[in-house]
C-alpha positions as CSV (number, residue, x, y, z in Angstrom):
1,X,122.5,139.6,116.3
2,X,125.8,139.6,114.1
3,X,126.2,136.7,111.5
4,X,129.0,135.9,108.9
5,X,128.0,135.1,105.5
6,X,130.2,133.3,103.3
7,X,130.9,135.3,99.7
8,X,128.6,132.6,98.1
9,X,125.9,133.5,100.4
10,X,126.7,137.2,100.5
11,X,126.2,136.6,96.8
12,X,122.5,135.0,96.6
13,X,121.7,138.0,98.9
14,X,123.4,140.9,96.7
15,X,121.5,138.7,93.2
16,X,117.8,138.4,95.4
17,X,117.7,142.6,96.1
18,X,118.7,143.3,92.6
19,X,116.4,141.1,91.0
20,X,113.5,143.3,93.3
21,X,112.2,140.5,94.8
22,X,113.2,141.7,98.3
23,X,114.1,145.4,99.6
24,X,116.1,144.4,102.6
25,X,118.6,142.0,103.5
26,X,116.6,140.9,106.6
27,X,113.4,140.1,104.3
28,X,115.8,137.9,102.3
29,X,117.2,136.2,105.5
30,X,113.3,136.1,106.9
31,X,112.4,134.4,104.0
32,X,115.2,131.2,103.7
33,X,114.2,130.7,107.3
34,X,110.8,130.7,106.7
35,X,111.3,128.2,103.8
36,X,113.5,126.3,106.2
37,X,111.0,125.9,108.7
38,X,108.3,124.6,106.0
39,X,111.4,122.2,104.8
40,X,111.8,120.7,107.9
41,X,107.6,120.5,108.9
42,X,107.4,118.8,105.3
43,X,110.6,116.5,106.4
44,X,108.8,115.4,109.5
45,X,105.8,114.8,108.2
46,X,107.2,112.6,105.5
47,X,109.0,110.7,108.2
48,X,105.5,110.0,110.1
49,X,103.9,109.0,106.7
50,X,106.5,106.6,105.6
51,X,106.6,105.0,109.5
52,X,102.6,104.4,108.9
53,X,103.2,102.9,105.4
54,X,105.9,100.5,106.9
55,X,103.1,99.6,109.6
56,X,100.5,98.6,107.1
57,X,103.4,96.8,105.3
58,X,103.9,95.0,108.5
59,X,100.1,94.2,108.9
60,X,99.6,93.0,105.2
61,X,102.4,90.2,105.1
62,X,101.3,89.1,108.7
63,X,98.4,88.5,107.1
64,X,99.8,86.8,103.9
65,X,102.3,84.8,106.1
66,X,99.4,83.4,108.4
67,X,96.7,83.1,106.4
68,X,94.6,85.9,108.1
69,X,91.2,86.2,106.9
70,X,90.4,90.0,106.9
71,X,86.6,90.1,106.5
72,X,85.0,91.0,109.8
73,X,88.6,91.8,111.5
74,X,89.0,95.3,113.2
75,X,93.0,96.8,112.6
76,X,93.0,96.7,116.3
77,X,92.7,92.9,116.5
78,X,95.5,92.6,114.2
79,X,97.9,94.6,115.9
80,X,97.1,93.0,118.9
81,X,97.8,89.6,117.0
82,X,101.1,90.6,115.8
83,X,102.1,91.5,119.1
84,X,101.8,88.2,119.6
85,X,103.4,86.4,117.4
């Protein structure tokens, strides 16, 4: 596979080899990939934690707004009282 690089990216390449931290220009490029990948994983799982905090958000001013004891109550029985409200 043939890629272009722009002269700012040829440029972190040409710095990263110097410095010693890599010996090849593929390691470099296998490593911002690899950092990518963990980016994105991290992004998604972010995404899924903040969807579940809205959810319990959700739950807890149901509750305030109707005056739902919680003692005793399951989260299941909630969710299946907000559905129908």
């Amino acid at each position: 596979m043939n890629i272009n690089l722009t002269p700012e990216q040829e440029k972190i390449i040409k710095e990263e080899l110097k410095s010693g931290n890599f010996c090849s220009v593929e390691e470099v490029i296998g490593e911002a990939l690899q950092v990518l990948r963990e980016k994105e994983l991290a992004s998604c799982s972010n995404a899924h934690n903040g969807s579940q905090r809205d959810a319990v958000k959700q739950m807890l001013e149901f509750v305030e707004k109707n005056h739902v004891r919680l003692e005793g109550t399951s989260v299941k029985q909630l969710i299946r009282e907000g559905r129908r409200q």
